[in-house]
C-alpha positions as CSV (number, residue, x, y, z in Angstrom):
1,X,-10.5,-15.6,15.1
2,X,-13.0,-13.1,15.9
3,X,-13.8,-14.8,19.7
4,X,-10.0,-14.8,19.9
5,X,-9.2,-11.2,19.2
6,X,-12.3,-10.6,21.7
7,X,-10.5,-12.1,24.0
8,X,-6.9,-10.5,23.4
9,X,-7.1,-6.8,22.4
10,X,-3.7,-7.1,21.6
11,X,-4.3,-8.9,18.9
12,X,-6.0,-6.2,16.9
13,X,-2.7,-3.9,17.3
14,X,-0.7,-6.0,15.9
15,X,-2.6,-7.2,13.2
16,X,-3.2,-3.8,12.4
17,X,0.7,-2.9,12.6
18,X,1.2,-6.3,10.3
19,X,-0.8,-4.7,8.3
20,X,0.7,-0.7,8.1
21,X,4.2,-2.7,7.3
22,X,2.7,-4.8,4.8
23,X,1.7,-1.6,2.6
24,X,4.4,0.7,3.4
25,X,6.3,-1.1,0.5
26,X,3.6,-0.8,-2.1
27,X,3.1,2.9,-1.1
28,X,6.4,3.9,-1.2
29,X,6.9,2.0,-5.0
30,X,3.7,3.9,-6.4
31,X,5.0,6.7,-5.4
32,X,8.2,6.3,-6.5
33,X,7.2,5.0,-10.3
34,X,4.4,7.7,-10.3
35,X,6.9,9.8,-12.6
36,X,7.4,7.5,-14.8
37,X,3.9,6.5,-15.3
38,X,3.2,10.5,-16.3
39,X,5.9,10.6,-18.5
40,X,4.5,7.6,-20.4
41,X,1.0,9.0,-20.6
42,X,2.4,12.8,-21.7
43,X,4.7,10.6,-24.2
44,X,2.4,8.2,-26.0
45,X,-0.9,11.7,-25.8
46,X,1.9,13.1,-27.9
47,X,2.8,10.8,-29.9
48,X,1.0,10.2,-33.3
């Protein structure tokens, strides 16, 4: 894979964009559940 990206610089650009779509969805989820982790923690720190 290596000689063949060598050959083809293309390749690394679009492995790289495969990859920037690929975690675009995980980011976006951790940020969107990042709320609700916190209020978990504060709840169950208070909690006795």
């Amino acid at each position: 894979m290596l000689n063949q990206g060598a050959n083809q610089p293309a390749l690394y650009s679009l492995v790289i964009a495969g990859a920037l779509l690929a975690v675009l969805p995980l980011v976006a989820l951790f940020l969107f559940l990042q709320r609700f982790w916190s209020i978990d923690l504060v709840s169950g720190a208070v909690k006795s």
